[in-house]
C-alpha positions as YAML, in Angstrom:
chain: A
units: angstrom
residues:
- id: 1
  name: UNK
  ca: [-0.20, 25.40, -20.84]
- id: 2
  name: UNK
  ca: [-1.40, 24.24, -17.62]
- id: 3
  name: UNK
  ca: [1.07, 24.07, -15.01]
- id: 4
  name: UNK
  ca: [1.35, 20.69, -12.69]
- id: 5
  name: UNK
  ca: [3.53, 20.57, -10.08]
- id: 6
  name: UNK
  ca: [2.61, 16.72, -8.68]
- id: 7
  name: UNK
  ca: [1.11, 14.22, -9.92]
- id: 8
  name: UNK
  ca: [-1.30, 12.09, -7.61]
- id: 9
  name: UNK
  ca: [-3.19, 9.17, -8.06]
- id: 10
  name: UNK
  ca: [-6.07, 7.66, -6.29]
- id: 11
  name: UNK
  ca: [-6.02, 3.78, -6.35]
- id: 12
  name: UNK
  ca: [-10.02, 3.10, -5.39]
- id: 13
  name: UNK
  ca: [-12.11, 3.23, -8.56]
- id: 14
  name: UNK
  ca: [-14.52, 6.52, -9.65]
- id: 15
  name: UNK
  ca: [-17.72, 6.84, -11.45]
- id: 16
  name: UNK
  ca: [-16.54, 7.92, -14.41]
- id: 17
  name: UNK
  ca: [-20.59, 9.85, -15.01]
- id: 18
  name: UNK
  ca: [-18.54, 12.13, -11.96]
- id: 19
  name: UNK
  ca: [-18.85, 15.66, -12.89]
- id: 20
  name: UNK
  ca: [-16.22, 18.48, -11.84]
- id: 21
  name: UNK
  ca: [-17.69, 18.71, -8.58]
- id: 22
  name: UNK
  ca: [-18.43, 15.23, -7.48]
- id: 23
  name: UNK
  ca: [-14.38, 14.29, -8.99]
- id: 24
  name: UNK
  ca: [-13.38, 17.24, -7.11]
- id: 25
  name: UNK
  ca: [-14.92, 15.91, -3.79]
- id: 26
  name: UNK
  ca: [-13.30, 12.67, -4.28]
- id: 27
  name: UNK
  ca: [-10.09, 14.24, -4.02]
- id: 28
  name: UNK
  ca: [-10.75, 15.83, -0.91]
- id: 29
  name: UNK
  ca: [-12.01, 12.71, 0.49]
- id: 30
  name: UNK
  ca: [-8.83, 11.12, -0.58]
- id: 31
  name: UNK
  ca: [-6.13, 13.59, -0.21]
- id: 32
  name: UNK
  ca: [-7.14, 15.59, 2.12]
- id: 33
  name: UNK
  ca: [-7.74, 18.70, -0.07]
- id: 34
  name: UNK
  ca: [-7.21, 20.16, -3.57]
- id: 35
  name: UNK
  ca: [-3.68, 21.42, -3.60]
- id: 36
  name: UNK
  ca: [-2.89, 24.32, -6.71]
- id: 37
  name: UNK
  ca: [-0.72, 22.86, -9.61]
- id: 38
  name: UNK
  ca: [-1.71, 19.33, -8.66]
- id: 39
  name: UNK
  ca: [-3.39, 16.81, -11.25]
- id: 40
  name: UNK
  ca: [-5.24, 13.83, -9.57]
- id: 41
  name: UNK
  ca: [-5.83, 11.10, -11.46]
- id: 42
  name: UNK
  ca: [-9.02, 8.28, -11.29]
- id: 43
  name: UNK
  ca: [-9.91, 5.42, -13.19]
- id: 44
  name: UNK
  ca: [-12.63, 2.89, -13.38]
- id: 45
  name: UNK
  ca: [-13.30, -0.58, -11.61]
- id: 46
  name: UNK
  ca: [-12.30, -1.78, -15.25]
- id: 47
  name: UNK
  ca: [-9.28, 0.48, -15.67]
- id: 48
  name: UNK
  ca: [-10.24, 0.99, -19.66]
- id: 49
  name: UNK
  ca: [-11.06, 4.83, -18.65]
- id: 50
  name: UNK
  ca: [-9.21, 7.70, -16.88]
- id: 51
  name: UNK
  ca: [-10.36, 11.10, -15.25]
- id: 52
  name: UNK
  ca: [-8.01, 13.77, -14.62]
- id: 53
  name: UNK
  ca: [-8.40, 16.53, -12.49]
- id: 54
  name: UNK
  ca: [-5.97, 19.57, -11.98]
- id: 55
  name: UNK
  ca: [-6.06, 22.67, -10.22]
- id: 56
  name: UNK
  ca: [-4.34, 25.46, -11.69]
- id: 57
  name: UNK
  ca: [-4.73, 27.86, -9.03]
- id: 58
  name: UNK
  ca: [-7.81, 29.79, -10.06]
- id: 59
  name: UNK
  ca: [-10.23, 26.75, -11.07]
- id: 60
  name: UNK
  ca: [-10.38, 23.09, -12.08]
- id: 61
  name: UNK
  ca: [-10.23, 21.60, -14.92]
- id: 62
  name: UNK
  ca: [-11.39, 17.67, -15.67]
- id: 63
  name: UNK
  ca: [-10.26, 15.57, -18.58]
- id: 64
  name: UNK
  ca: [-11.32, 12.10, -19.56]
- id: 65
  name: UNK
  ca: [-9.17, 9.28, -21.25]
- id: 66
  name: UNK
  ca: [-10.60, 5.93, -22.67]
- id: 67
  name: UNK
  ca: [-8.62, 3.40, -24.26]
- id: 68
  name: UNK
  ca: [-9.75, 0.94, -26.87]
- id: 69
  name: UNK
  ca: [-8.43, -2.18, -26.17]
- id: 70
  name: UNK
  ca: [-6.97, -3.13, -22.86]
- id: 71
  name: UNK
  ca: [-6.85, -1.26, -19.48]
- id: 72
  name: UNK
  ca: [-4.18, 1.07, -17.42]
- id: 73
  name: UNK
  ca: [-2.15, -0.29, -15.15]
- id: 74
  name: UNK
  ca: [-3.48, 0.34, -12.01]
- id: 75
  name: UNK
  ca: [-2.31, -0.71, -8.39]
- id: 76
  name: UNK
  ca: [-4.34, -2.74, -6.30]
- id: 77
  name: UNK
  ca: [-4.26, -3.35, -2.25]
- id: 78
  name: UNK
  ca: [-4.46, -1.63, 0.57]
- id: 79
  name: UNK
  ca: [-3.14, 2.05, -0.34]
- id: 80
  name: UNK
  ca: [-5.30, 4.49, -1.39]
- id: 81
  name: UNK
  ca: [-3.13, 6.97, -3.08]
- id: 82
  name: UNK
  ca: [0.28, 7.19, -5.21]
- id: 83
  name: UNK
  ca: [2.51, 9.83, -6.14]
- id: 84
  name: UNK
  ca: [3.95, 9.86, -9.91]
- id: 85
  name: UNK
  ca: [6.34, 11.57, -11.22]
- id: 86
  name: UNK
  ca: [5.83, 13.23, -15.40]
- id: 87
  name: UNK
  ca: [7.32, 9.72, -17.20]
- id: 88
  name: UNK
  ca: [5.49, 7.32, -15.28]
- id: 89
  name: UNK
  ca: [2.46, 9.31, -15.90]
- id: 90
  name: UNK
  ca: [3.41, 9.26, -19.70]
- id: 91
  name: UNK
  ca: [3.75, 5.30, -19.09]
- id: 92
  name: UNK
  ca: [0.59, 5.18, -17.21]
- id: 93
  name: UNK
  ca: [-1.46, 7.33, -20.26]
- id: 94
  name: UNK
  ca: [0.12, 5.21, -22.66]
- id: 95
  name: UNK
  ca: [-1.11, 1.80, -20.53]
- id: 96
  name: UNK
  ca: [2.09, 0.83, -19.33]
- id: 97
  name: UNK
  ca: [3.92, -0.37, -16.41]
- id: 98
  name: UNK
  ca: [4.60, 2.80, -14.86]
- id: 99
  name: UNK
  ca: [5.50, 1.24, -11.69]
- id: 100
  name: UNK
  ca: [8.76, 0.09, -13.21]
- id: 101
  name: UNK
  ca: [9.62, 3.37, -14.31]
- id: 102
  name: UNK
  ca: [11.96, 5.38, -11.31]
- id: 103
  name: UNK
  ca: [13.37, 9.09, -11.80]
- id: 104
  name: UNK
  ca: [14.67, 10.28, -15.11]
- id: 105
  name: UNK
  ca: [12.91, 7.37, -16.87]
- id: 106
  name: UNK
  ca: [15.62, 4.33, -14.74]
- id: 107
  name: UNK
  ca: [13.54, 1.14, -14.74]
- id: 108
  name: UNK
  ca: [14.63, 0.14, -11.02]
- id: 109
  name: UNK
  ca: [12.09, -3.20, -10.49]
- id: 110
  name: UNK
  ca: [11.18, -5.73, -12.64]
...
């Protein structure tokens, strides 16, 4: 099992043809550097398809995610990254509202 620690999420869309290398140079560009434990997490402009990218202390390790029908919920606007904790990133896989979603699973906006 691959350990993750935090869970980040980068709000501006990736190519989703990005390789390990060029999804690992987004997250520099975006937070700063590649932390160990950490999963970083990218969509699409259309949000139907998700990248994943995690470092578990000795390498990376990318995973992709399409749905079928519909798209993730994404946030929009002017921030460029988010922090999520394990259920909203269970909502967010799923295509929920994960925003909704506070710690322990307490749905705190509506």
């Amino acid at each position: 099992m691959i350990r993750i620690d935090q869970i980040w999420l980068a709000v501006q869309p990736l190519d989703m043809r990005a390789g390990p290398d060029k999804a690992l140079a987004r997250v520099v560009q975006v937070f700063g550097a590649a932390h160990p434990h950490h999963a970083y997490l990218f969509a699409n402009r259309r949000a139907n398809r998700m990248k994943v990218l995690v470092h578990d202390g000795i390498g990376i390790w990318l995973a992709a995610r399409r749905l079928n029908q519909g798209h993730f919920v994404w946030p929009q606007g002017e921030q460029t990254q988010a922090c999520l904790t394990p259920e909203q990133l269970q909502a967010l896989v799923l295509g929920l509202p994960w925003q909704r979603l506070g710690a322990n699973g307490i749905i705190d906006i509506l």
